[in-house]
N, C-alpha and C positions, 0 to 999 in steps of 0.2 A: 403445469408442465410447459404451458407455451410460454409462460413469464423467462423460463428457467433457460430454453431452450433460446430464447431472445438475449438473456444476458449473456449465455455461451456464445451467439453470432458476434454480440458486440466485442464482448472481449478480445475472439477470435481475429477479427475483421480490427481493430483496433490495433494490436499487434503486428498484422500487414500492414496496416498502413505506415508503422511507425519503422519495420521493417525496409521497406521498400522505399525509405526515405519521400513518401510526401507531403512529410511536413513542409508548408511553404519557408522561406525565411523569411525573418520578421520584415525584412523590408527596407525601411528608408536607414541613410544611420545619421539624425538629426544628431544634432552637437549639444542637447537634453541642458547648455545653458550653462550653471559651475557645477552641475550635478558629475557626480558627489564632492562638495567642496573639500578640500583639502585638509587634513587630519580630521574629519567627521565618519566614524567604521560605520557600516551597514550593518543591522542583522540579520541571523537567518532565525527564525523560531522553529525548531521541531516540537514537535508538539507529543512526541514519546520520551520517554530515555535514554541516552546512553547507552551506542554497543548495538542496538537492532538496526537493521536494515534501513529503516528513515535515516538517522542519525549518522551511519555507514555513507550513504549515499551523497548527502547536504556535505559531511566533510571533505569527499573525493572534489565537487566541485569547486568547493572554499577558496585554493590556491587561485583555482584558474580564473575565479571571478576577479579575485585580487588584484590579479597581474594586466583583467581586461577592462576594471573599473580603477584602479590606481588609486586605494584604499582598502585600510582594513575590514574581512569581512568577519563576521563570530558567529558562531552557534551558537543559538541560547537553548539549548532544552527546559522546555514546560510542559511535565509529564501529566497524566490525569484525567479518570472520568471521560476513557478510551479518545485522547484526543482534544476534547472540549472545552479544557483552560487555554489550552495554546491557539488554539483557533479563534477564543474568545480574546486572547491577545493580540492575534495578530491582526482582526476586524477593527479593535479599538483603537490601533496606531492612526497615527497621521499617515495620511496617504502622499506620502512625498519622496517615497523610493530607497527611505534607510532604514526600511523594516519591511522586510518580505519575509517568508515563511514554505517551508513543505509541506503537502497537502495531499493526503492520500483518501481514496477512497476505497470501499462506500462509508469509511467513520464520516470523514467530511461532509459527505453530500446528504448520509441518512441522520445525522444527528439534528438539522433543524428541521427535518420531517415530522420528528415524532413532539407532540405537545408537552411530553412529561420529560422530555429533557428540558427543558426552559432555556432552549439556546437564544443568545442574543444576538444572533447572525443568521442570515439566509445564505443561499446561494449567489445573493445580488450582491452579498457583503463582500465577494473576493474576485480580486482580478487577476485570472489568469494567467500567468508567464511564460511557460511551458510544461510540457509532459516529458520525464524522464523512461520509466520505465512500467510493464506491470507484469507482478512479482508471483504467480500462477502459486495457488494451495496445494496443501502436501498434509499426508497425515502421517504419522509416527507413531513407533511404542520403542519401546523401552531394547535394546538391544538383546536380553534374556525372553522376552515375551516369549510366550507360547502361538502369539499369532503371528503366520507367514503371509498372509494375504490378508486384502481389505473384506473379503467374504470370511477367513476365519473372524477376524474382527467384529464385523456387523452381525455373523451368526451369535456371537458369544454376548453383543450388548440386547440383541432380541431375546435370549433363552433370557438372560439375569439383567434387566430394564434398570438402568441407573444406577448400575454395580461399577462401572468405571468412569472415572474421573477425567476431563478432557479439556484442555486448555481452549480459551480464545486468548487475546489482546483490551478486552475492554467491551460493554455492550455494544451490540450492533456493530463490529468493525467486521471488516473481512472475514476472520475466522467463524466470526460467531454465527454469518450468515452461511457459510461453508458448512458450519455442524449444523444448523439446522436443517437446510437444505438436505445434507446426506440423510438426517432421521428420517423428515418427510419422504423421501426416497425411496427409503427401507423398511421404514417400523425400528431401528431400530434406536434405544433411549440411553443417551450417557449423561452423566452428570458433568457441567458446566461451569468451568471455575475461570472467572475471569478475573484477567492480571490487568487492573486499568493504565498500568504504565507503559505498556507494550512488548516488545518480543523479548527483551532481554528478561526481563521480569519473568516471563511466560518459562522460556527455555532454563535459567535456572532453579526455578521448579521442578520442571521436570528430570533436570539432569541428579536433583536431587531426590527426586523419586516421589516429590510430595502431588505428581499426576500422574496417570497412567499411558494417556495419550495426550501428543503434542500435537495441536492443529497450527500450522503454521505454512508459512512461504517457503518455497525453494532457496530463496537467498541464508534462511534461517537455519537452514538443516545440512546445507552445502557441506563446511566443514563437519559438521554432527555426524555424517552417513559415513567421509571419510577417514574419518577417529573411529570409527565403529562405535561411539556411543547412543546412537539410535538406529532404529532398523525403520526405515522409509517404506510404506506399502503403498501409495498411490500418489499420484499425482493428478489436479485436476486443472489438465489445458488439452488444449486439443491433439497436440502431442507430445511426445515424449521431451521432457527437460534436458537440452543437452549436457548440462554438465551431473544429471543422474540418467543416462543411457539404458542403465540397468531396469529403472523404475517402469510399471507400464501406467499408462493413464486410468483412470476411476475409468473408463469407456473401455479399454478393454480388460478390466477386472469384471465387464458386465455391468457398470453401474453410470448411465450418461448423464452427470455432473460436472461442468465447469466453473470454475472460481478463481478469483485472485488480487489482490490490488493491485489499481493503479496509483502511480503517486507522481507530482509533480511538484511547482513551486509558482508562488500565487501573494499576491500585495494585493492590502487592504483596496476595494474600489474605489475611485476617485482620482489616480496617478493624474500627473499630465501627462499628455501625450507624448511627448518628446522624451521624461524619463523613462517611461513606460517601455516604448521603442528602443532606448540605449539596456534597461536591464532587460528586456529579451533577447536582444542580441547578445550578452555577453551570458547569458543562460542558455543560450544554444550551444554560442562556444565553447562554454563549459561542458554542456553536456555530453558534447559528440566530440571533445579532446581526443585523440587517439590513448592514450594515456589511460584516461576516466573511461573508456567504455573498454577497455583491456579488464581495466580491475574491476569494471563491473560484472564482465565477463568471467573474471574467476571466482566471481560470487555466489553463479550461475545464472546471471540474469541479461540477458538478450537487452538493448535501448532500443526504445520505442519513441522518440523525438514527435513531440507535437509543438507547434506554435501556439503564441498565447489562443488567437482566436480558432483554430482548430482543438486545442485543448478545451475551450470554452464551449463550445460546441459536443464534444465528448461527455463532459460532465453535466451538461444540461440531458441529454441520453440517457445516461444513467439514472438521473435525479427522477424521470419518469418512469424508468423500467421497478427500479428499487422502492417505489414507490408502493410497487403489486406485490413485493415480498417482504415488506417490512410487519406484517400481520406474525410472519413464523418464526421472529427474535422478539417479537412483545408479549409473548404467552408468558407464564412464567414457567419458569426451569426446571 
């Protein structure tokens, strides 16, 4: 409970700060040399598919990096093993500032935790750029459901234990620590079907009925709640999601769980300095575009702007707190 109760402050506390604009700026704006030399595109690697919120996010910035690095930038989507191809690509780049990548956690930060992922990256392998946003957990059914609330819900997986079927994003990402978390909570037991690609994977799933419940982010179900094709019963942040009003938090459904990822963007360790300093500046600017935090706003997601070393410092946080709850996504399912 105190683990739980600590990753809710951070997140919490996180949020303000990201909030309340104290993110520093990066700082000096050193002239980073010919970087990036002239017809050489940058990447960005997401590390999901297509269509989810990572890949949503990376494209809104795209333009504006373009226009503040004076070069083409791409998305390269490398879906997989919740995150872990792409990650393991974005590590193995040359660290010279034309291959960065989005970096969301806890996949990021718990997959070279655990020994039986065989990840070939730590924490030391990524150098932080900035923090964009974090994307507060939501749980769903089906718009016909018979349950109206997160207690119809949890009543109904406690009476009949692994009678419904419930999405994550891939082992140990955000969702998956979300459902576990609510079991431990509650008692109560669903069945776990994870989509290693990511949210769009996950969500057309479920729109297809082949789950019962959709564990996902606000950004994910934004449009979904207002189509009427899922029916949203909790929310888990400390308050209510502004662009779901209606929704009330997992705390006052009676149940104090909070969850969510963060996500940012992060190049292989080892930059120089001086590029390092030019791509955080122009990832600030991109991220706090009035433009980009409009549409991220219609996504429903608040920006939460960290610089590279207060980002770096963030996810060093986390990597300890997650550390104490990584035992209740290694049971088996």
């Amino acid at each position: 409970m105190k683990t739980r109760m600590r990753l809710a402050a951070a997140l919490a506390a996180a949020s303000l700060i990201g909030l309340t604009g104290c993110g520093a700026n990066p700082g000096a704006t050193g002239a980073a040399g010919d970087f990036p030399k002239k017809g050489k595109s940058i990447d960005i690697i997401v590390a999901f598919g297509s269509g989810g919120a990572v890949d949503t996010a990376a494209r809104l910035i795209q333009p504006v990096l373009e226009n503040e690095l004076g070069t083409n930038v791409e998305v390269i989507n490398k879906p997989g093993a919740g995150g872990q191809i792409g990650y393991t690509q974005l590590t193995s780049a040359k660290p010279d500032g034309y291959t960065i990548g989005a970096t969301g956690s806890p996949s990021v930060v718990v997959s070279p935790l655990d020994p039986s992922r065989g990840a070939k990256y730590t924490r030391e392998s990524f150098q932080p750029l900035g923090r964009q946003v974090i994307d507060p957990t939501v749980i769903a059914v089906q718009p016909d459901s018979p349950y109206k609330t997160i207690k119809d819900l949890v009543d109904a997986a406690k009476a009949n234990p692994k009678s419904m079927t419930a999405s994550t994003t891939g082992l140990q990402t955000g969702e998956h620590f979300a459902l576990a978390q609510l079991q431990e909570n509650t008692g109560a037991e669903f069945a776990p079907v994870h989509f290693s690609e990511g949210a769009s994977q996950a969500t057309t799933a479920f729109l297809g009925k082949h789950v019962d419940v959709l564990v996902a982010n606000v950004s994910d179900v934004n449009d979904l709640s207002k189509q009427g094709k899922a029916r949203v019963l909790g929310v888990m942040s400390a308050e209510r999601a502004p662009s779901l009003p209606d929704i009330p938090t997992f705390k006052e459904s009676g149940y104090d769980l909070t969850a969510g990822t963060a996500r940012g963007y992060s190049a292989p360790a080892g930059l120089p300095e001086d590029v390092a300093t030019k791509l955080e500046a122009a990832i600030q600017k991109a991220i706090e575009d009035p433009a980009v935090v409009k549409k991220m706003q219609d996504l429903g997601l608040q920006t939460s702007y960290l610089n590279g070393a207060d980002y770096k410092t963030f996810w060093a946080g986390q990597e300890e707190d997650f550390k104490e709850v990584l035992p209740l996504v290694q049971k088996k399912d």
